[in-house]
N, C-alpha and C positions, 0 to 999 in steps of 0.2 A: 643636488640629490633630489630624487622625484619622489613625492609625498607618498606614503604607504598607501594602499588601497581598500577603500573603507567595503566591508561586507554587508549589505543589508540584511542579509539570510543568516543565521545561526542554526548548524544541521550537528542531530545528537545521532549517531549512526553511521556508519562506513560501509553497507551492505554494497553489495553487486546491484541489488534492488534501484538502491539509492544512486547509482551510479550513472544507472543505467535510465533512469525515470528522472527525477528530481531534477538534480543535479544537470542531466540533458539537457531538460525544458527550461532550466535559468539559464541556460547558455546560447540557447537558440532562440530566445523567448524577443518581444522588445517592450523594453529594452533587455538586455542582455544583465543577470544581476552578477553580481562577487558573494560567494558562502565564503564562511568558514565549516569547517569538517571538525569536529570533532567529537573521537572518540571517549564512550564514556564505561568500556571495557577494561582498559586498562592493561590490553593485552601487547606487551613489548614484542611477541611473536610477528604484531604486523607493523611493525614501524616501519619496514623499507616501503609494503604498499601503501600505508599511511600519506609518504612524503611524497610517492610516487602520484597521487591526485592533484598536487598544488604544481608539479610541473608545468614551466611556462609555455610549453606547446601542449600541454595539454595531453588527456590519456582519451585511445578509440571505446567507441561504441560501437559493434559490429550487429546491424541492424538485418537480420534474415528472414525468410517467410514466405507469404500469398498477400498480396496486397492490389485489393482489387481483380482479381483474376490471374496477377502475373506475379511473375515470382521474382523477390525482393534480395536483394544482398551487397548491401553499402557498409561504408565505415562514417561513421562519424567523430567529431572531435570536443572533445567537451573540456572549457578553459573556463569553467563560472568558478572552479575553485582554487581559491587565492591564497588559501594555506588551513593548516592542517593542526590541529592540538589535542592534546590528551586530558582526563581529567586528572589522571593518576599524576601527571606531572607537571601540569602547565597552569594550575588550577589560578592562579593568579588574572595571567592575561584569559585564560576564558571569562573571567567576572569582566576582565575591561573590555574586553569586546561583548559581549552581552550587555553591559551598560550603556557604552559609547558609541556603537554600531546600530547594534540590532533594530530589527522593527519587526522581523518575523521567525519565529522559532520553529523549526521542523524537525521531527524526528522520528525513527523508526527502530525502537531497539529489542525487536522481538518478541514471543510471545509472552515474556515472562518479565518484560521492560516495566511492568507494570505494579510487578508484584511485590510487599511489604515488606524489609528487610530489619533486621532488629537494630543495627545501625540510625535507622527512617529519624529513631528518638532523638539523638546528641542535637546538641545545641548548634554545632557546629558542621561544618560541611566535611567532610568525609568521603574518600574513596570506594569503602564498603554500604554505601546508602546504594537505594533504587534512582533511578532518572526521574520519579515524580519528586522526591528526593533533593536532591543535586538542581533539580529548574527551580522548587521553591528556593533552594539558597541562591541563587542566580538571579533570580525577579526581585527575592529581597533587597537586594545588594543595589540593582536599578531600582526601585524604591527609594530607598534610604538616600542617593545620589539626585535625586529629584528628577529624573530622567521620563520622556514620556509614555504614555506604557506601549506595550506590542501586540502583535495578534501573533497568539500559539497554535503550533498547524500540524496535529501527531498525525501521523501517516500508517502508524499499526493496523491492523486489521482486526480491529475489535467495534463493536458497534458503535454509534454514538461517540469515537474516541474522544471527538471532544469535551462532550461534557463528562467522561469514566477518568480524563487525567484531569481537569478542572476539580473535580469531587474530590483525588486524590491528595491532589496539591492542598486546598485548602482543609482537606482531614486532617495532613501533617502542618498544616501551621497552628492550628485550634490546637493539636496537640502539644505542637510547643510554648499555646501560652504569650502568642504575640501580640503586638496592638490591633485594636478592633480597625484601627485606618489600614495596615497591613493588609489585614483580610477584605475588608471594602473593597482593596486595587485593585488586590487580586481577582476579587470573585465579579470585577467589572474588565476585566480582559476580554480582548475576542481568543474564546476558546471556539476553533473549529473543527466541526463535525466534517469526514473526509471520507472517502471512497477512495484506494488506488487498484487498479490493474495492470499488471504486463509479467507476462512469463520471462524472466532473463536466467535464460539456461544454464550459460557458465564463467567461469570466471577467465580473464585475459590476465598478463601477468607483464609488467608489476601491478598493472594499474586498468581499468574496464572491464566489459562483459560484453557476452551476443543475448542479445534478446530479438523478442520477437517483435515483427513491426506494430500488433496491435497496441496502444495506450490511451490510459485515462487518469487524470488523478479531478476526481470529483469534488469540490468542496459546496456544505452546503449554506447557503445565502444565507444574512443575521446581522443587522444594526453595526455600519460601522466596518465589516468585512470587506478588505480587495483583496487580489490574488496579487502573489510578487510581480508576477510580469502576465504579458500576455501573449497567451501560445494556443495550437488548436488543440492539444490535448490536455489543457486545461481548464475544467469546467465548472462554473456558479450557477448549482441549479437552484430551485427553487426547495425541494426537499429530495431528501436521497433514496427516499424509498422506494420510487420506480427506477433506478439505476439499482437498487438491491434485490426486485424482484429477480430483473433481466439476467443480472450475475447468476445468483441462486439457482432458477428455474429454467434457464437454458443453459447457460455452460455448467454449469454446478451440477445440473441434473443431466444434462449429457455425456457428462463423465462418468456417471454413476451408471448410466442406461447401459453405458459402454461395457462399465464393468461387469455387470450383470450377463450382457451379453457374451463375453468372455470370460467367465464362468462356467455357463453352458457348453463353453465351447472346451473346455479342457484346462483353462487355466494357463495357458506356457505364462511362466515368469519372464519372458524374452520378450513380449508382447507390446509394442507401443501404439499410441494412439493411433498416429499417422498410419501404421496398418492395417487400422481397426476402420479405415478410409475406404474401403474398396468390396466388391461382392455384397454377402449378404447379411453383413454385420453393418454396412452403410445403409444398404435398402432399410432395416430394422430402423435403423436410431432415426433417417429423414422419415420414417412415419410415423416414431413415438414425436418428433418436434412437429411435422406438420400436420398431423392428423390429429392430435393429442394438446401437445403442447399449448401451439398456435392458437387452436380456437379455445382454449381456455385463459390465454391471454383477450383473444378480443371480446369475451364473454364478460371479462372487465373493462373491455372498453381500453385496450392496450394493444389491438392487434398489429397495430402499422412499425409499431417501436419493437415488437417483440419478430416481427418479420423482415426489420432491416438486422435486429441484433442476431438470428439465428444466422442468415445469410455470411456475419461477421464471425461466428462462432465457428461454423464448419469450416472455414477459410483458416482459420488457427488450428483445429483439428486437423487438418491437411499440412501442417508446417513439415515441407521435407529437410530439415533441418535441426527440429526439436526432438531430441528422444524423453518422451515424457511415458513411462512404464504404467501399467493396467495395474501392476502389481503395489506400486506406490500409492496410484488413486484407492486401492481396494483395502486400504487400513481405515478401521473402524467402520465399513461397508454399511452393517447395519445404520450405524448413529447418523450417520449421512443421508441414507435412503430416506429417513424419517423427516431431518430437516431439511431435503431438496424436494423430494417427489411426494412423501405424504402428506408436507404442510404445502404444496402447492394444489393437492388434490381439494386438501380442506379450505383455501385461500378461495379456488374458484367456487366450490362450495356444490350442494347437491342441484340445483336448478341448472347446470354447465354442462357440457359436452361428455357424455360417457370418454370414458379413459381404461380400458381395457388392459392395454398391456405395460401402464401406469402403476396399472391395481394390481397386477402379476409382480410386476418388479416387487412394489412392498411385503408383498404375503411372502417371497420366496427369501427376501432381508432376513 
């Protein structure tokens, strides 16, 4: 009988996201890692997709787009995962594998993964807690087993994650009251701070997704931090802030310019980016990035990195593949305008490049 196969990776999330990113890059990565998958939903609705990821051929990633100039469209096969658990019903072996395993925890459980649940208090671990929740009882568990510690690696999209689930975690252990060693271990983990990107359009069935070819998952350097494996779209920078300008103030505000400009234009709800690609809604947005944009990146002293990223960004704009709707980007219009295009007006600051049709978009938000 051949020995089970140990996971270094412990993943708290089942997305397409995660399928499609993560997950990939530990399989293609080298070395090539083993996750465990598990769900901390609890939702019985996806058990067959659930099972369907640990299959030993593995589930496609259908990779489409602009990549480089030519137009991409592969399958890929993704086998890093090696099986699949629930918290709602498995909660036992995910403590053993989290104690005997792990070395790196990853997760991605949406925008609300985060958030306080009045459960948070029992003494005890619980199905109805939150995932900062549920990983304190899990760390505890490898604590108490004398086990060595790990590096945590939330992948949400909230800033800082790592130190907002570090803060959380150890809020609920003070709360319940534990030994001050407990909290020491805890608060001496590598929590890390991460950046990911990549659009993954939709779902395959039982098991993968198509996304698009661009990817990034950023993490940012700190005492003690390595990445699970090593891939190109895995990155140790130094600080995350100039990979969060680039996100924000080019694609983030290009979607917005977009919207703006389809607006003007009538609004169809049928409208997708890729449209928004051609005549004089392209001419518009390449002179709000290059005229506009650009030089107010290099007026920080960023031009070269904001003129390889733009180049990167129209190229995903162009995805004939992705239907990504004006009408989806245009919820909450205003609150967006403000944090892409008025804090980047304010960021380059008054001594920078007039931005004319920058300062139009805002006053019309």
């Amino acid at each position: 009988m051949s020995e089970p196969v140990k996971t270094p990776v412990v993943q708290f999330g089942t997305s397409r996201f995660l399928q499609a990113h993560a997950d990939l890059f530990l399989s293609e990565g080298a070395p090539p890692v083993g996750v465990t998958v598990v769900q901390s939903s609890g939702d019985a609705s996806r058990a067959g997709r659930l099972a369907a990821l640990a299959a030993p051929e593995g589930y496609p990633v259908r990779v489409r787009g602009i990549l480089d100039g030519q137009q991409l469209d592969e399958e890929r096969r993704v086998t890093s995962v090696k099986r699949t658990l629930s918290t709602a019903t498995d909660w036992d072996e995910v403590t053993r594998v989290v104690v005997e395993e792990a070395e790196f925890i990853l997760s991605n459980t949406g925008d609300a993964g985060y958030a306080p649940r009045p459960d948070d208090r029992l003494p005890e671990p619980s199905q109805g807690q939150s995932y900062p929740a549920k990983l304190f009882h899990l760390l505890a568990a490898r604590f108490r087993a004398g086990a060595a510690p790990v590096t945590v690696m939330p992948m949400e999209l909230v800033p800082e994650n790592g130190h907002v689930l570090r803060a959380r975690v150890l809020e609920i252990a003070q709360d319940l009251g534990v030994d001050q060693a407990l909290i020491d271990w805890l608060a001496g983990l590598v929590w890390a701070n991460s950046l990911v990107d990549r659009i993954v359009s939709e779902p395959l069935e039982p098991a993968g997704a198509v996304a698009e070819p661009y990817a990034l998952w950023a993490i940012e350097a700190q005492p003690g931090l390595q990445a699970p494996t090593s891939h190109s779209c895995i990155q140790i920078v130094p600080d995350l802030e100039e990979i969060e300008r680039l996100k924000l103030h080019i694609l983030n505000l290009g979607h917005s310019s977009l919207v703006d400009i389809w607006q003007r234009q009538g609004a169809n709800p049928d409208t997708f980016v890729r449209q928004m690609m051609e005549g004089e809604s392209r001419a518009e947005l390449d002179a709000i990035l290059n005229e506009e944009v650009l030089p107010g990146f290099a007026h920080k002293g960023r031009g070269d990195a904001a003129q390889d990223y733009i180049a990167t960004t129209m190229e995903r704009f162009m995805n004939p593949f992705l239907d990504h709707r004006l009408s989806d980007i245009a919820q909450n219009h205003a609150q967006k305008v403000e944090r892409r295009i008025g804090a980047f007006i304010a960021w380059v600051g008054n001594d920078g490049p007039a931005m004319p049709r920058l300062n139009a978009i805002v006053e019309r938000a």
